[in-house]
Structure formats: structure tokens, C-alpha cells
C-alpha positions as CSV (number, residue, x, y, z in Angstrom):
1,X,-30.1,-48.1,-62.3
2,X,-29.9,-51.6,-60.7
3,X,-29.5,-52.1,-56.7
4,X,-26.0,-52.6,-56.7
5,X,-25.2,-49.7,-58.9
6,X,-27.2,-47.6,-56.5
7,X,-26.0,-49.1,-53.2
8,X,-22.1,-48.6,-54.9
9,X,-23.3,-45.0,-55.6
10,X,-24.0,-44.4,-52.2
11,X,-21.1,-46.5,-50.9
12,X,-19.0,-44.1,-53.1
13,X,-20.9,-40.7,-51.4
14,X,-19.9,-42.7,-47.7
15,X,-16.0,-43.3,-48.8
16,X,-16.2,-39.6,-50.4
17,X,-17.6,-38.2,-47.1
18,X,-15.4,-39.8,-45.0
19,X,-12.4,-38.8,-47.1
20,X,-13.6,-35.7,-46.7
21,X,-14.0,-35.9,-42.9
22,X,-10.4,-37.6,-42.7
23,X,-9.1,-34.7,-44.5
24,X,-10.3,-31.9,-42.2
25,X,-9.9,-34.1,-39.0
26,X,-6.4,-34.6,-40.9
27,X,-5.9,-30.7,-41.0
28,X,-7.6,-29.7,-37.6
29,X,-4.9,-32.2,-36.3
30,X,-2.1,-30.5,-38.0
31,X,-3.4,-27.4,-37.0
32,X,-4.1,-27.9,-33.3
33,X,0.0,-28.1,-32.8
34,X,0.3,-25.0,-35.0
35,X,-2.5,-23.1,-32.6
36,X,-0.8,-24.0,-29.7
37,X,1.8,-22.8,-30.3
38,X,0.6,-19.2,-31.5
39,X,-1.4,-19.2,-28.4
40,X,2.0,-20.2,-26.5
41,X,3.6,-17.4,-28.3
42,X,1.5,-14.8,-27.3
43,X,1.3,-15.7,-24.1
44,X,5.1,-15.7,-23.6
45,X,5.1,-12.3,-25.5
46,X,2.8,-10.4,-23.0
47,X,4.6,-11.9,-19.9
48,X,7.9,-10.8,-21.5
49,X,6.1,-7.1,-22.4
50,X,4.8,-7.4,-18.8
51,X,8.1,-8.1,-17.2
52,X,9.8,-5.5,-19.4
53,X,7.7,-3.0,-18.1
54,X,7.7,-3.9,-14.8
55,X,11.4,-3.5,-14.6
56,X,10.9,-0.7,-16.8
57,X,9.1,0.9,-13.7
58,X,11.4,-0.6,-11.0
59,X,14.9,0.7,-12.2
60,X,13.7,4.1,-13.5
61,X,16.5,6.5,-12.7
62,X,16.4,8.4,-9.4
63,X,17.9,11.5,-8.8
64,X,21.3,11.6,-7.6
65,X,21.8,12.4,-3.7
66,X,22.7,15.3,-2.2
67,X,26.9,14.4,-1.5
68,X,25.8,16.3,1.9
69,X,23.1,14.3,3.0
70,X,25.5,10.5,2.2
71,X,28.6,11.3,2.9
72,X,28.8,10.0,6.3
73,X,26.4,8.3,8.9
74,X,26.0,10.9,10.8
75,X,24.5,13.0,7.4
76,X,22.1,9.9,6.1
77,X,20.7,9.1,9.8
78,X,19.9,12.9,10.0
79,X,18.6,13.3,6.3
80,X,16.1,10.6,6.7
81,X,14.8,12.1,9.9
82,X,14.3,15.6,8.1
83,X,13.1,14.2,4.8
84,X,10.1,12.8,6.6
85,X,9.5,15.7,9.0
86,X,7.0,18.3,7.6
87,X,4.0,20.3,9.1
88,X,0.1,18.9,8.0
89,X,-0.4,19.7,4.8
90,X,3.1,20.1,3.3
91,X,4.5,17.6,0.8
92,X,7.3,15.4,1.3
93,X,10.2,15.7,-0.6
94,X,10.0,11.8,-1.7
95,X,12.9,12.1,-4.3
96,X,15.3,13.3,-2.0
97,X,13.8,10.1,0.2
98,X,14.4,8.1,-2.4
99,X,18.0,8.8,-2.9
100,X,19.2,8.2,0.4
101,X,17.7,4.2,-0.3
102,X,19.1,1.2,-1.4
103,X,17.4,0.0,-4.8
104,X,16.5,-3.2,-2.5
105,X,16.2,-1.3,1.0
106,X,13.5,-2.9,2.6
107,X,11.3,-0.9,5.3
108,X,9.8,-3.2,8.7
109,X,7.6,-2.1,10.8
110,X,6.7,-4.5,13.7
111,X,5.1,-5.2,16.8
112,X,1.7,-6.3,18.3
113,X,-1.6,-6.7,16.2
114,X,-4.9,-6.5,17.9
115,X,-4.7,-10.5,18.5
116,X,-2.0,-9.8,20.2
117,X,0.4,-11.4,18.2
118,X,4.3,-9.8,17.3
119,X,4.5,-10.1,13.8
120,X,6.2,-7.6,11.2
121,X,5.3,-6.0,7.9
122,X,8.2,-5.7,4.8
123,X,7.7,-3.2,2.7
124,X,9.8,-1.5,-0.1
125,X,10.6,2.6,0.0
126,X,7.7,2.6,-2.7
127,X,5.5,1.1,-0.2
128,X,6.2,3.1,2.4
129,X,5.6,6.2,0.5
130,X,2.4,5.1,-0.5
131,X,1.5,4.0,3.3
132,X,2.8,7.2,4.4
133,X,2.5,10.0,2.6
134,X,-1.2,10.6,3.1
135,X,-1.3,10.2,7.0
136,X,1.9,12.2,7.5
137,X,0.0,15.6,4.8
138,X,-3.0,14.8,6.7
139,X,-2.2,15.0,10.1
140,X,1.2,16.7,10.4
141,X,4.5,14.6,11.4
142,X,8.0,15.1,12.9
143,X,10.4,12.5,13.8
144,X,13.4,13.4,16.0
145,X,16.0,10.9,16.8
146,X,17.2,11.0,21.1
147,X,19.5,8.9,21.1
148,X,21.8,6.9,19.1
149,X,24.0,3.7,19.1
150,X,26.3,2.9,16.1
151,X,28.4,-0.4,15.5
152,X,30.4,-0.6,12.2
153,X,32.7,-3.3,10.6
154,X,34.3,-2.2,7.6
155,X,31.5,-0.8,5.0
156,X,28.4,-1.9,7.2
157,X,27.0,-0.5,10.2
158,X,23.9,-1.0,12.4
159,X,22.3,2.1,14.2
160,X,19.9,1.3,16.8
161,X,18.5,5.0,16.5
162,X,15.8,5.9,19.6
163,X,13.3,8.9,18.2
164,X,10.0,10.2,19.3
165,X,7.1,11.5,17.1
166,X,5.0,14.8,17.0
167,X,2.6,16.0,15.2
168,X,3.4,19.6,15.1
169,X,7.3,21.0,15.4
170,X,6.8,23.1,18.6
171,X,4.8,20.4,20.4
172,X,6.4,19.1,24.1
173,X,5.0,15.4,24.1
174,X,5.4,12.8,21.4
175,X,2.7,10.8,20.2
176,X,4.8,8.0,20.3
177,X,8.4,6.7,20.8
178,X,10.3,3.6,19.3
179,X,13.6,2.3,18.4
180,X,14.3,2.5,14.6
181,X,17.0,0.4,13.7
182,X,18.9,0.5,10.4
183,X,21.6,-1.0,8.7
184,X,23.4,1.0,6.6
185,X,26.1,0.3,3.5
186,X,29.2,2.5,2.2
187,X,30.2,1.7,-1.0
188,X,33.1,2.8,-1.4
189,X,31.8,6.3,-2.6
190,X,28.3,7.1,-0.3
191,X,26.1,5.8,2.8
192,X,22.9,3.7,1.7
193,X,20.3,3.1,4.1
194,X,19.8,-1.0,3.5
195,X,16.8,-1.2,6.1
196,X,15.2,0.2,8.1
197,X,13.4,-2.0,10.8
198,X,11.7,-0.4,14.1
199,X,9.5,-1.1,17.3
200,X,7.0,1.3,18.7
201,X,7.1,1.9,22.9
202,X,4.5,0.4,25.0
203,X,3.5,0.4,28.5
204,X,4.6,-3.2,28.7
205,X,7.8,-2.8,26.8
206,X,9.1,1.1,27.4
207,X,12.6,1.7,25.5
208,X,15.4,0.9,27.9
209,X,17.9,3.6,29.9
210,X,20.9,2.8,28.0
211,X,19.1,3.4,24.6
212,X,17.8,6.9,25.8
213,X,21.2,8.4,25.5
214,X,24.0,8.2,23.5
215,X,26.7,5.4,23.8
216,X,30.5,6.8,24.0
217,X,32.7,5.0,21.4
């Protein structure tokens, strides 16, 4: 075989290889779009699955209320007190909580942190019961309401409700005092507790006269 036929011979091997090569870069090219998009596709199918069960979770059905403890504000303002009220050791009955809440009702506690700063903490009735529920089966807790001012327009209302906490049902000094104070909604049918957003007393900032007894409307 002469030079030329051999160098055309291995020309021929190049050109074939590099077909070859411009083929599967040819394909990998097609394919990186088709990839992508599979990738893209399961990705958007687990955040989908992920949502689905999220709201799955969020809107599961709650009981329905006791009509006694929503039928007016008087009933709801003294149902949450009682749900929550319970020796050391008992269970809360956290359904019953539930039902007296707002699917959106937002819990706020506030005041000072140890910086010294006023700040204030949003948390949803799930939240709360999760915050809770241990420290009030651990060490015992009762929350009575003192006093109470109510302002309503139409199907709102805002309670500032004054209440002092125990530990034990028979015991003669709270632990602490605050001013819890909720905004409520009537539907049309039932009261829903909307918020519920409260203060703690301090030696610097004790609850005032008028709001240690009830106003006259």
C-alpha cells in the first residue's frame, strides 16, 4: 500500500471518528434539553406532592364546636379560659381548643427579652399547642379572666380580657397576670377567636385600675 493510500486510510479512520464524535455530541445535545426537562419535571412533581400534602395537613377537618361554648362572646371568652385550665399532669382537651379557632387565628405573645428589647412572637393554634402543652401537663396551669372590656361593631369585637395564672386550682396568688387581648369574628352563625395577642405584668408596667374591673356598657 503506497503513502497516500495509507495517509487516505487514516484520513478516512479521522473523518469516521469524528463523525462518530459529531454524532454522539449531536445526541448528547439533543438529549441535554430532553434531561432537563425530566429533571424539571420531577422537581415540579415533588413540590406539587409536597404542597398537596402540606395542605393536606393544614385543612384536615376539625371537629365541630360545642354550639355552647360559640354562641356568644361571653361563651368563647370563657371556653378558651377553661379549655386551657387543667391540674399537672392532666391532658388538654386540644380539639375542643381547636374549634373555638379561626383556621388563620394567630396567637402573640409579647413583651421584653433578656436584651431588654419589646418584641413579639406569632404563632399559629398548632404552635401554641406544641409550645404549650408540655409546660402546662408538667407543671399544672389555670387561667382565670378578672376583668373584662368588650367593644363590638357589627360582627367584630375586641376583648381586652385581664386574667391571672396559677398553677394549682385552689392556690390564692398567681404566678403571673397580663392582659390577653382578642379579636373575635361572628359569622353570621358562631364566635371565632381571630387572635389572640397578650402582655404579661411587670413591676415596671403593672396592669392599670380601669382594666382590673369590668367596664359598664
Amino acid at each position: 500500500m503506497s503513502k497516500s493510500s495509507g495517509t487516505i486510510a487514516i484520513l478516512g479512520a479521522v473523518s469516521e471518528k469524528s463523525n462518530d464524535r459529531f454524532e454522539t455530541e449531536s445526541n448528547l445535545a439533543r438529549r441535554i434539553p430532553i434531561m432537563k426537562t425530566k429533571i424539571l419535571l420531577i422537581v415540579l412533581s415533588l413540590a406539587f406532592f409536597q404542597s398537596a400534602m402540606a395542605q393536606q395537613i393544614e385543612t384536615k377537618p376539625v371537629k365541630e364546636a360545642n354550639p355552647a361554648d360559640v354562641a356568644s362572646i361571653d361563651s368563647i371568652m370563657k371556653a378558651v379560659y377553661d379549655v386551657i385550665s387543667g391540674d399537672a399532669g392532666q391532658k388538654r382537651d386540644w380539639d375542643r381548643f381547636r374549634t373555638l379557632f379561626h383556621k388563620d387565628a394567630r396567637m402573640i405573645p409579647s413583651g421584653k427579652n433578656k436584651e431588654g428589647v419589646v418584641n413579639a412572637r406569632v404563632l399559629s393554634t398548632e404552635d401554641y399547642i406544641a409550645r404549650a402543652a408540655p409546660v402546662m401537663e408538667k407543671d399544672g396551669f389555670f387561667e382565670r379572666e378578672i376583668a373584662r372590656r368588650v367593644d363590638q361593631y357589627g360582627n367584630i369585637a375586641q376583648v381586652f380580657s385581664s386574667y391571672e395564672s396559677f398553677h394549682k386550682k385552689d392556690d390564692k396568688t398567681p404566678f403571673a397576670r397580663g392582659i390577653n387581648s382578642f379579636q373575635l369574628l361572628n359569622d353570621g352563625k358562631r364566635w371565632w377567636v381571630i387572635t389572640i395577642y397578650w402582655q404579661g405584668e411587670t413591676p415596671e408596667n403593672p396592669i392599670p385600675k380601669e382594666y382590673l374591673k369590668n367596664r359598664k356598657n
